[in-house]
N, C-alpha and C positions, 0 to 999 in steps of 0.2 A: 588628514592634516596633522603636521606634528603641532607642538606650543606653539600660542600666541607672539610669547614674546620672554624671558629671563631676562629679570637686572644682570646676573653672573651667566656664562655659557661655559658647560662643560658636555663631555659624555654624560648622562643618566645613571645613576648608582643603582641599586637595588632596595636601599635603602631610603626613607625619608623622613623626617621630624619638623615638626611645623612648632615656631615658638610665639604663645599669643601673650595677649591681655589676661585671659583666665586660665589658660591651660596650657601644655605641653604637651605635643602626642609623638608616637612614633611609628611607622610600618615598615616593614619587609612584604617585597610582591616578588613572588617567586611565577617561573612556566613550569607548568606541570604541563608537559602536554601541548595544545592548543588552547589550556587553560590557564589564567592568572589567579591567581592565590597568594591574598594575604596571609603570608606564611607565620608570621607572630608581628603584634604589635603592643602598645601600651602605651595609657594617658595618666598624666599626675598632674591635679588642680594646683593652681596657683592661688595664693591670696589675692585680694585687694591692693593692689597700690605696690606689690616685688615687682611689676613689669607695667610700664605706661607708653603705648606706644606713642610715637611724634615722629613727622618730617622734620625736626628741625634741633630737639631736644634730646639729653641725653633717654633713651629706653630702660635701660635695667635700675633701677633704683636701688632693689634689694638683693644687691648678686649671689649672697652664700645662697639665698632659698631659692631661687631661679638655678643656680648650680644645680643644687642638691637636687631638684625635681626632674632637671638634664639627666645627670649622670644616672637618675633610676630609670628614664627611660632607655635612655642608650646601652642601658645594663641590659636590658631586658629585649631590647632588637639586636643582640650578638657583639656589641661593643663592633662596630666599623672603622675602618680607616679613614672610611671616605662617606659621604653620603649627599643627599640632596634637602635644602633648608624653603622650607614655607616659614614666612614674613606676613605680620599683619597689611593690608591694604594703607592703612593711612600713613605708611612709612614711605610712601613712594607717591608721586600727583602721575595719574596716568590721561594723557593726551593723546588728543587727532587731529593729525596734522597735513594738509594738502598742495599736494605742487602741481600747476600744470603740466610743467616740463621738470625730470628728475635727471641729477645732474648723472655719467656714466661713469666717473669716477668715487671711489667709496670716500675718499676722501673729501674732495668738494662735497659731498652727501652731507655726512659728518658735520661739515664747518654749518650748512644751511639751516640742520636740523639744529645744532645748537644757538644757530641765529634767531632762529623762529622761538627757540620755549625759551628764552635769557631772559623775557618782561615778565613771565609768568613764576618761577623759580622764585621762590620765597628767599635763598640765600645765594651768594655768587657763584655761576658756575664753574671758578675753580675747586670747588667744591663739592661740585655734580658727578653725580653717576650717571650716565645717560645710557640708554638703550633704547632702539625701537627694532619695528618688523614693518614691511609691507604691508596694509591692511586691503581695503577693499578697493578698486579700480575702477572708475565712471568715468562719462564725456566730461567730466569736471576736471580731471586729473588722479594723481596717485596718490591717496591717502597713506599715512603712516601712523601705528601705534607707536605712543613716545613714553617712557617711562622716568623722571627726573626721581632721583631720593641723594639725600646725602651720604657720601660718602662713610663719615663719622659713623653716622647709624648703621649703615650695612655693616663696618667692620664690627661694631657692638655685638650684633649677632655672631657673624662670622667667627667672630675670638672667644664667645661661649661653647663654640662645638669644638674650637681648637682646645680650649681648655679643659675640655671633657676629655678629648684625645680622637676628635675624627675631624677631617678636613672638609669643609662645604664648599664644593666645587664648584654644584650648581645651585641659584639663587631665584624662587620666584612667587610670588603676592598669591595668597588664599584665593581670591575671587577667580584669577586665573587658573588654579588648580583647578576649582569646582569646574571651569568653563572644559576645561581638557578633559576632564572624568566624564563628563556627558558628553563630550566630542569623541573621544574614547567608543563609545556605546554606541545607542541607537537613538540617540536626541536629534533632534530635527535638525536635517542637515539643509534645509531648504524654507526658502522663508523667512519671516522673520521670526524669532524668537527670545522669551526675558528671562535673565538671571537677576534672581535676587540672593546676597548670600550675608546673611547675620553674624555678627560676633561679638565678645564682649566691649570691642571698644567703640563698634562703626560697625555701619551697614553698605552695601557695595549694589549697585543696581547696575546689571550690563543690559545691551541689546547687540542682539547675533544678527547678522544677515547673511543667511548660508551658512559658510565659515569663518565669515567675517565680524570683527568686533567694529561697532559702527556709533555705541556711545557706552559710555561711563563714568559713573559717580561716584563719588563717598562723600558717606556723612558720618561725623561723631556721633557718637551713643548719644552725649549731652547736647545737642543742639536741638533748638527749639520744635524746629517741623517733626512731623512724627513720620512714622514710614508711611502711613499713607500720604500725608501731606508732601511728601518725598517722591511717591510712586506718582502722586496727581499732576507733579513740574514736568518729570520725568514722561508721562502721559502725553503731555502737551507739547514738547519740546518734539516729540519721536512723531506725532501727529503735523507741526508747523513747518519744524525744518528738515524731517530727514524723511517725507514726504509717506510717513508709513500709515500704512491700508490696514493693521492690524497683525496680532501675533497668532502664530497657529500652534503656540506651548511656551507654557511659562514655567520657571521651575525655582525651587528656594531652598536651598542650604540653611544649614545652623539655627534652625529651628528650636532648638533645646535650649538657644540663650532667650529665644524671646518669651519664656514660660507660658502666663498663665492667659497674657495676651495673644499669642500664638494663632491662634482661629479668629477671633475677631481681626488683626491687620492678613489675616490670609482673604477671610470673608470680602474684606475693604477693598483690596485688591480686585480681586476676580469680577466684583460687580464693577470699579472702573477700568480694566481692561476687558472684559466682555470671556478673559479666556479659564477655564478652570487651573488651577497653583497645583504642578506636580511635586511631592519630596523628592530631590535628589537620593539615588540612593548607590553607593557605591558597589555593591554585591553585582548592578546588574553588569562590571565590567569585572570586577575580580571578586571571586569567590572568599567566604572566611571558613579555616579551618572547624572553628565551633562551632558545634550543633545549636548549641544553645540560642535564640531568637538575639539577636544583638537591640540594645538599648539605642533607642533615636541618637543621645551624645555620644553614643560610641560611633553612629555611622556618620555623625557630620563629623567628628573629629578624624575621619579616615578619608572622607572624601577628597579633601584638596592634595593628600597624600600619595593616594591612588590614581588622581589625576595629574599631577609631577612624573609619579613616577612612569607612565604608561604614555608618557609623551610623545617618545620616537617612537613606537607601538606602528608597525604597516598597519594598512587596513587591511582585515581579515585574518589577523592571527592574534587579535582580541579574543576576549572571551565569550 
């Protein structure tokens, strides 16, 4: 299966830089081979409060230091022309959306699917970026992934890599990375299965069925429920209405933002989904050139990279 779904569609670059709430990363995934190799990357911490993501609000606050932290990565993955941008999750409301009958022209498609998300759209959808994909198919009808974010904000990113001097072609949300890097691999292609994926500003909980994305959340860092209290709606919602018997692998990204809590909401987890919590971990779809043991914020800051970039990837000429 290739991507889920991109705000932006282009060809696949080689390159990718993911710009958050705390950090700035970047990779190159070369074929050597039949093998994928992260052939050089690099992350440079952001402060507090240079970058706030929002649906609705400006993002970059403090542009010289968000620059300056850009242009050292993009130094350091070969200065591109072109590349591929991860976005934080809370810049975009991602939806699912169902039609008995889908209409056979793209267009009528088009006009429905923006009929259906307009109540939901925090701002008018002259203003909408809109994207979806086919999701999962039942006697119920044809589900759709929908993506809404504003405009303003995508170009906000978009014009920081213009300004570095590389064109982001293709456009698409962390969580969905993480999902492609383990669809990428050997992650359970059957069944149901849970992505939990951390970051500094929000936390993202999917549910797979198959290769299907069949629910999704975010939540802000500050809002009151805590991740387990999060996992526990989220429990109950996949148990009521999407009629689920249980996951057979669960897995969680960006681990390194949740410190010292880390094991205790893993522990919380596992005992109310019944399933043991795997690290994501990117090496097992593309290799890194370093011998040296990679640090946990070095592999989640790779993961949604590697997973973008390894999108169109056939199956079987992964690594």
């Amino acid at each position: 299966m290739s991507s889920l779904f991109s705000i932006t569609d282009a060809v696949t670059p080689g390159v990718a830089v993911e710009i958050g709430a705390g950090r700035i990363s970047g990779a190159v995934v070369e074929r050597r081979g039949r093998q994928a190799v992260i052939g050089s990357h690099a992350v440079e911490p952001l402060p507090a409060g240079a970058l706030v993501p929002s649906l609705t609000a400006a993002n970059v606050i403090d542009r010289p230091t968000v620059m300056t932290a850009l242009n050292r990565v993009i130094e350091r993955v070969g200065r591109p022309s072109r590349l591929a941008l991860v976005i934080p999750d809370i810049v975009a409301r991602v939806s699912l959306v169902r039609f008995e009958k889908v209409p056979a022209r793209t267009g009528d498609l088009d006009q429905l699917i923006r009929w259906q998300v307009r109540k939901a759209a925090p701002f008018p959808l002259e203003e909408a970026q809109i994207s979806y994909a086919r999701g999962i198919r039942s006697d119920e009808g044809q589900e759709f992934v929908v993506t809404v974010a504003r405009h303003a904000v995508i170009e906000e990113y978009e014009a920081l890599c213009t300004e570095a001097g590389a064109h982001a072609g293709l456009v698409d949300l962390s969580t969905i990375g993480v999902i492609n890097a383990l669809l990428a691999g050997s992650a359970a292609t059957a069944g149901d299965w849970l992505v939990i994926n951390i970051a500094a500003d929000s936390a993202s909980i999917a549910i797979m069925r198959g290769t299907d994305l069949i629910f999704f959340r975010n939540r802000p860092a500050e809002a009151e429920a805590s991740a387990l209290e999060l996992m526990h709606q989220t429990a109950v919602y996949y148990e009521d209405r999407l009629q689920g018997t249980g996951f057979s692998r669960a897995f969680v990204a960006g681990t390194s933002y949740a410190g010292a809590d880390a094991d205790s909401v893993r522990h919380g987890i596992e005992e109310r989904i019944g399933t043991a919590i795997e690290t994501v971990d990117p090496r097992q779809v593309a290799t890194m050139t370093d011998r040296i043991t990679a640090a946990p914020a070095l592999l989640d800051a790779m993961t949604p990279l590697v997973g973008l970039l390894l999108r169109d990837e056939p199956e079987g000429a992964r690594a």
